[in-house]
C-alpha positions as CSV (number, residue, x, y, z in Angstrom):
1,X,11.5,-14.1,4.0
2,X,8.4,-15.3,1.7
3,X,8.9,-16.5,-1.7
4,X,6.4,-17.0,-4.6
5,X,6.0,-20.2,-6.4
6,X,8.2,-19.4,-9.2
7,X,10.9,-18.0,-7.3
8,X,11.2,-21.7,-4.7
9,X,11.2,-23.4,-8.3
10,X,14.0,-21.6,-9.4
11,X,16.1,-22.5,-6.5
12,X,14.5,-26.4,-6.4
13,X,14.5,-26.6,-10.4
14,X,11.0,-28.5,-10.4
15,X,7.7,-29.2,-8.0
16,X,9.2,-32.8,-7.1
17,X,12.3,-31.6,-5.3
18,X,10.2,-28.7,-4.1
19,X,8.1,-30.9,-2.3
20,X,11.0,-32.6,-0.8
21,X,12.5,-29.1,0.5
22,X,9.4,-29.1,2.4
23,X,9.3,-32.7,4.0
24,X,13.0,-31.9,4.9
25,X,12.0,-28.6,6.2
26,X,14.2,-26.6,4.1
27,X,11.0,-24.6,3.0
28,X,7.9,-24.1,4.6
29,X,5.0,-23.9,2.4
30,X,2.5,-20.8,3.8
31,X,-0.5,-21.1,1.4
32,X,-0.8,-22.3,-2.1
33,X,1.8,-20.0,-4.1
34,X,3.6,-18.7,-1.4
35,X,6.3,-20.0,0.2
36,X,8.9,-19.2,3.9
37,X,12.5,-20.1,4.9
38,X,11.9,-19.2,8.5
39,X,8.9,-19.3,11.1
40,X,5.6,-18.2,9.4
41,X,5.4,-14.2,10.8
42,X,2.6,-12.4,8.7
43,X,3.6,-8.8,10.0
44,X,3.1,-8.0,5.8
45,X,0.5,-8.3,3.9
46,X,1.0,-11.0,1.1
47,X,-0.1,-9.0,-1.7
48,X,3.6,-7.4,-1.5
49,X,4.4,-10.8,-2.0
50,X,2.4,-12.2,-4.9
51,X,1.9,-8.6,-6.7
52,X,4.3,-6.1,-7.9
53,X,1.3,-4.0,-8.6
54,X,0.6,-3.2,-5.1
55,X,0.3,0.4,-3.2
56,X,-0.5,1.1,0.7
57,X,-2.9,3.8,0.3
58,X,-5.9,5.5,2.0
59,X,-6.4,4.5,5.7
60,X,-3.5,2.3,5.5
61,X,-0.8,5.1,4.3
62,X,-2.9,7.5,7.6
63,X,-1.9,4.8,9.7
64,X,2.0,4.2,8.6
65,X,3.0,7.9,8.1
66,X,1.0,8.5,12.1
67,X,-1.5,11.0,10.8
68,X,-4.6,9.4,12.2
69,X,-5.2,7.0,15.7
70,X,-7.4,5.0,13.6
71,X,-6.3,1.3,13.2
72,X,-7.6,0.4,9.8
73,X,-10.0,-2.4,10.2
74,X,-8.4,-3.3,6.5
75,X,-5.2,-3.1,4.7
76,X,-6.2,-1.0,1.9
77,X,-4.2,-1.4,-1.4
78,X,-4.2,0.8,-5.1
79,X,-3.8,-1.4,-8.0
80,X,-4.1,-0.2,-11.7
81,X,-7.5,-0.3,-12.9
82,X,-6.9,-3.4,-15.7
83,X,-5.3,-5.8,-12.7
84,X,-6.9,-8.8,-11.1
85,X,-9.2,-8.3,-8.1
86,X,-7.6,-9.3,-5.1
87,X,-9.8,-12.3,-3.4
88,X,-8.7,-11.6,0.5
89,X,-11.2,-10.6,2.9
90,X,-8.7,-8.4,4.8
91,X,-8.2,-6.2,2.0
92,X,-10.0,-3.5,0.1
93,X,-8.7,-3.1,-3.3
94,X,-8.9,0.4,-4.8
95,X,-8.9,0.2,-8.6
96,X,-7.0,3.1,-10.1
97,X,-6.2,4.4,-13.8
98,X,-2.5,4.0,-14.2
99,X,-1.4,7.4,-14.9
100,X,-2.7,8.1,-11.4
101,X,-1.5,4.6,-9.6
102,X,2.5,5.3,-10.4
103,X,2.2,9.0,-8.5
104,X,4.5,9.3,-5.5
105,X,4.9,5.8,-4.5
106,X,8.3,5.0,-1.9
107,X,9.3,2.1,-1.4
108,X,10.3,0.3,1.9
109,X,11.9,-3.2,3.1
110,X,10.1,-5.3,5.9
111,X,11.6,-8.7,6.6
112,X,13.4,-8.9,3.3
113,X,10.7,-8.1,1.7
114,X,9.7,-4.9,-0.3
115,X,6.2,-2.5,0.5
116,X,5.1,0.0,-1.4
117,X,3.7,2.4,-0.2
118,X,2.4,6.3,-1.0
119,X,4.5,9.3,0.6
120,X,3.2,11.7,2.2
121,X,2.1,14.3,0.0
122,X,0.6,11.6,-2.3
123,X,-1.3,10.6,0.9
124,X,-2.5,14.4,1.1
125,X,-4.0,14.0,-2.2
126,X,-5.7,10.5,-1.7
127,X,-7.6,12.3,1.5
128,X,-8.7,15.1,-0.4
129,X,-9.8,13.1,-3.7
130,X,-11.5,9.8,-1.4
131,X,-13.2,12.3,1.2
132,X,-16.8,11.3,0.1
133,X,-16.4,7.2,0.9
134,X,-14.0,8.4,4.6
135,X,-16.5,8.8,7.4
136,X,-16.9,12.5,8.5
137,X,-15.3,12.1,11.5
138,X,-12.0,10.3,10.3
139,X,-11.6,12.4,7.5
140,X,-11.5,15.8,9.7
141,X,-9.2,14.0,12.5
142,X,-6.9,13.3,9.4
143,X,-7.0,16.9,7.6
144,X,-6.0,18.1,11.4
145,X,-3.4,15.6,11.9
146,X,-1.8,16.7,8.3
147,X,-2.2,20.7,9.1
148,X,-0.7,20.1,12.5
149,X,2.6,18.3,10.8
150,X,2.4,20.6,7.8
151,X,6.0,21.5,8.4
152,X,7.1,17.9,6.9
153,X,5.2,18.5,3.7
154,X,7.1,19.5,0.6
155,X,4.6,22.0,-0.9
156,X,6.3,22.1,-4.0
157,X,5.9,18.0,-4.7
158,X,2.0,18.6,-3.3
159,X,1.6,21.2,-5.9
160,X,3.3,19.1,-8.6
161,X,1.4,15.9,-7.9
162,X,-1.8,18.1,-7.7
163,X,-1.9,19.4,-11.1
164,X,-1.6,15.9,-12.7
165,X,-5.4,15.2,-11.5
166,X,-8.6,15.8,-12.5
167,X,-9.5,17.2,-9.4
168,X,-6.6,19.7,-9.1
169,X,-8.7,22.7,-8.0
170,X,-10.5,20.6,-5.2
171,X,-6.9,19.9,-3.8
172,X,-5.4,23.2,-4.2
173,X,-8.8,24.7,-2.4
174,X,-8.6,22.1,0.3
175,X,-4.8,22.7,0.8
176,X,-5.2,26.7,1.0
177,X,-8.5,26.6,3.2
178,X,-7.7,23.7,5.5
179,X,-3.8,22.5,5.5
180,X,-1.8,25.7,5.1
């Protein structure tokens, strides 16, 4: 399980005997601010980690709820739009206002730890409203994937997640024409 800095000091009660946990072993110190009890296995991204803030989204979400073949080349996370930029080079950080960021998130544990991620529906929505910066291709390979597991959607979460964006009459068009 990973730990952050101020969550090792609470067990070790200050950086001294914190830095003894480690020579003994106890702790294994990952990277500056993060922290493992066991064998360093980054099957997670950190940011779940380090931010509570967080989101799976985009080509990321595609790939964890299997509606594209596509292996993301990053791990792309939503953050509100006031948070810190996230300085990884693995990561694309989409900035979003925070009446839109909190919208059908689920949460999941991996290895103790806890990812958040968009559902499915939300995932629907993120497609349709980030369809100009998806390539062509992708994006198509994606709307086909979600009409061709259409029966898992709840249409009635779709429709009340929809009319809480701007671009509500783009995603209800797209929905009718292409998903249903």
């Amino acid at each position: 399980m990973f730990y952050t800095y101020d969550e090792v000091i609470k067990r070790y009660k200050n950086d001294y005997q914190l830095k003894k946990a480690i020579l003994r072993n106890e702790i294994l110190k990952v990277k500056p601010g993060l922290y493992s009890n066991n064998e360093l296995s980054m099957d997670i991204p950190e940011v779940f980690i380090k931010r509570q803030d967080a989101v799976l989204t985009l080509q990321s979400a595609f790939h964890y709820h299997r509606v594209t073949d596509y292996v993301p080349d990053y791990t792309y996370i939503a953050t509100p739009r006031n948070a810190y930029p996230i300085k990884d080079n693995d990561i694309k950080q989409i900035f979003m206002s925070g009446k839109y960021h909190s919208i059908g998130i689920e949460e999941y544990k991996q290895g103790g730890n806890t990812i958040k991620i968009y559902n499915l529906e939300r995932t629907l929505i993120e497609l349709i409203r980030y369809e100009t910066k998806i390539p062509f291709e992708e994006y198509h390979h994606v709307l086909r994937k979600f009409r061709n597991n259409k029966d898992n959607l709840n249409f009635n979460k779709l429709m009340t997640y929809a009319k809480q964006f701007k671009s509500y009459k783009k995603i209800v068009s797209v929905i009718q024409n292409s998903i249903m």
